[in-house]
N, C-alpha and C positions, 0 to 999 in steps of 0.2 A: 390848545392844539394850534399851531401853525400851519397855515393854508401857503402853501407854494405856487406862486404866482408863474406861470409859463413865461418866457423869455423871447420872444421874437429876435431873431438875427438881423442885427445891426447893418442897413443895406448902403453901399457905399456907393453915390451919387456921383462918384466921379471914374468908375468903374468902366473900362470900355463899355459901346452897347455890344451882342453878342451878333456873331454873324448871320447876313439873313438866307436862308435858300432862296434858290433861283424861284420857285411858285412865292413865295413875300415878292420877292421883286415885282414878280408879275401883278400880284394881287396889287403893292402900292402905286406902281405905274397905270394901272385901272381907273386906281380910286381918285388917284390927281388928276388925272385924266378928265373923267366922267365929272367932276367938281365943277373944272375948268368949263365946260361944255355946257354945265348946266347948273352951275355956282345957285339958284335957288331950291334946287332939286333936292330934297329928302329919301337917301334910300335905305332900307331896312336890312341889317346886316345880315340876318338868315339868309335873306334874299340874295343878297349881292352876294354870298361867301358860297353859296350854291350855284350859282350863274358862272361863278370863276373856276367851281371847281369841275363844274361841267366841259368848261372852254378849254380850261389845260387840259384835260383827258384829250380833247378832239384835235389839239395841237401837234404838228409835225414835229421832229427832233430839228429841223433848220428853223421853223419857228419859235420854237421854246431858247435858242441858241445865247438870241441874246439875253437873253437872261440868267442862262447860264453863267456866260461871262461875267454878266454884272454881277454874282453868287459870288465866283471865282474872286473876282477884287473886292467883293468886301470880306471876304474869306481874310486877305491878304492884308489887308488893312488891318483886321482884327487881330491878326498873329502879332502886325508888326506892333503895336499897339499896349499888348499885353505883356511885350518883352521889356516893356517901359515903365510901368504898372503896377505902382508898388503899394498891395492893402493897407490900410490902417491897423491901429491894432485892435485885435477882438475881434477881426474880420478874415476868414479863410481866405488863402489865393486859390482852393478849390482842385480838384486830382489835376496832379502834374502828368503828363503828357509818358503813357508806359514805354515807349519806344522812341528815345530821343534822333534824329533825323539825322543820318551821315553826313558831315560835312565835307566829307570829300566824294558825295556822289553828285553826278554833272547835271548841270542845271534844266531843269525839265522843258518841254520845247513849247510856243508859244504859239498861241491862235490868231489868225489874223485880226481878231478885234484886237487882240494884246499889243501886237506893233503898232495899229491904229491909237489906240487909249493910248501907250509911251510917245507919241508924237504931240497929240493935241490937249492931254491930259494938262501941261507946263501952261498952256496958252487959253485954256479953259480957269485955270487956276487965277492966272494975272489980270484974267478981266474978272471973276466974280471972287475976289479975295473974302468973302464973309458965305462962301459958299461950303457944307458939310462936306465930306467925301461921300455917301449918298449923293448928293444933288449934280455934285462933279459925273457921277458915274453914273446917271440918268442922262446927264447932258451928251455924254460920249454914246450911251446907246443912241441917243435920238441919231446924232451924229451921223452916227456909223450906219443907220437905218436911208439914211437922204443919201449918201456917199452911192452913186452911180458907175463909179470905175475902182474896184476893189484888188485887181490882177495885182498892183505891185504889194500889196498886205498879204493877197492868200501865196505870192510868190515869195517873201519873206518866210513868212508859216512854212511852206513845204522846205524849203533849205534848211530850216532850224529843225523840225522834225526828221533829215537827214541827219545834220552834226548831231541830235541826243542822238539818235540809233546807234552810228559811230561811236558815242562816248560809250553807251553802254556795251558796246562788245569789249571795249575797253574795261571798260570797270569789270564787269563780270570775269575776267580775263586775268585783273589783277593789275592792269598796266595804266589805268588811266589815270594823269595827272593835273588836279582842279587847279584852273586858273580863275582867278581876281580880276579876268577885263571884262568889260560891261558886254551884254547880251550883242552889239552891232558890232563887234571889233572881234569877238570870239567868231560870228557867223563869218566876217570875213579873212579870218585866217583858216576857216573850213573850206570856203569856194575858191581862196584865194582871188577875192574880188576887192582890190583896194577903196574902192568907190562905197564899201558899205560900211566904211568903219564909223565910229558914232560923229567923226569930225567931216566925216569925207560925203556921209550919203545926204541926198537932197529929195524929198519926198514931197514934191509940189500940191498945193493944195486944190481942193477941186475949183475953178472959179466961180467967183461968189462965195466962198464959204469962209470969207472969214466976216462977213458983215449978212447973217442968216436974216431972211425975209421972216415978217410978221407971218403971211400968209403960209412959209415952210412949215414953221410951227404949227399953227392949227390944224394944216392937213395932217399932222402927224399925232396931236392930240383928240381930232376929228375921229380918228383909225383906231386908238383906242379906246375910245368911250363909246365908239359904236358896239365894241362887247357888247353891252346893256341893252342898247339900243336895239339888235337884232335878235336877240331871247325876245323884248317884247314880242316885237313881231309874231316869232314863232309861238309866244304862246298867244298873242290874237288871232293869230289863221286856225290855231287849233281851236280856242274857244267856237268861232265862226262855223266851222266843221260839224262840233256839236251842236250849235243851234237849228241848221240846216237837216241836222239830222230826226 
């Protein structure tokens, strides 16, 4: 009698990683976080994965935002990624996608972190060249979190989210015709504002911010490892409560 040995499928080590939701984001931004803060600290993953899962519940949609975004571009990453992506053999490329994406509908409209990240993304990149697109896309939240005068990004965003409207009344209509110019050059033949095309617009940076203080950073890694740090608390006052009682 011959005994048929099960087969394990063959996992392909060079496979993109797969995209993470906005709550991972949030969860890894915790965890490095909290490391950093307390780099001897031991914490027990029950614990921490309940603590996190508590926080995003209690989390506002402006606060959960960016992390949303940061979803968004590794979403985007991922796609672009896997269009490059070629299995080995003996190895599935996995359900292809049921509804392939019109290439002639108009480019979706952008959030102000997105104009933000397409500015400082190039410049994030050239100073840490051994940096993952993770690590780039944490850098751009911190970023984006310290940035104090945000009008000319969320004013960007609302123009764009004008021109899609426009396209799609267009599209829906029958009549819209997809152009090949990059995302700044399309917005300004919608305003008809020359000053924004990708060669013409100049988007100063905030000063100080191209040489970030030690100390920005840890207020900012500070901010999120205090998650942890304030459950304690709460569950000491509530311990306290009991004993008194």
């Amino acid at each position: 009698m011959q005994v048929m040995i099960p087969q394990h499928p063959v996992k392909d080590k060079y496979k993109p990683k797969g995209p993470m939701s906005a709550y991972c984001c949030f969860v890894q931004v915790i965890r490095e976080a909290h490391k950093r803060q307390y780099p001897g600290e031991s914490v027990m993953f029950s614990d921490f994965s309940k603590i996190c899962s508590e926080r995003w519940r209690n989390m506002s949609e402006k606060e959960k935002q960016r992390f949303v975004d940061m979803a968004t571009a590794d979403k985007e990453r991922y796609n672009k990624e896997m269009t490059d992506y070629i299995p080995p053999d003996g190895i599935p490329r996995g359900r292809k996608r049921k509804m392939p994406r019109d290439p002639g509908h108009p480019k979706r409209a952008w959030s102000a972190f997105f104009f933000f990240s397409n500015e400082f993304r190039p410049e994030i990149r050239a100073e840490h060249q051994d940096w993952s697109v993770a690590q780039v896309a944490k850098e751009l939240g911190r970023r984006w979190d310290e940035l104090k005068d945000k009008v000319k990004y969320e004013a960007l965003a609302a123009r764009d989210k004008e021109r899609y409207e426009e396209d799609m009344r267009k599209y829906r209509a029958g009549c819209f015709v997809p152009s090949n110019q990059s995302k700044m050059d399309s917005l300004a033949n919608h305003t008809g504002d020359a000053s924004m095309t990708a060669s013409g617009l100049s988007v100063p940076s905030t000063p100080g911010h191209e040489h970030e203080s030690t100390s920005a950073e840890n207020d900012v890694d500070a901010e999120d490892s205090t998650i942890l740090d304030s459950t304690k608390a709460d569950d000491e006052e509530a311990d306290d409560d009991q004993d008194e009682d």
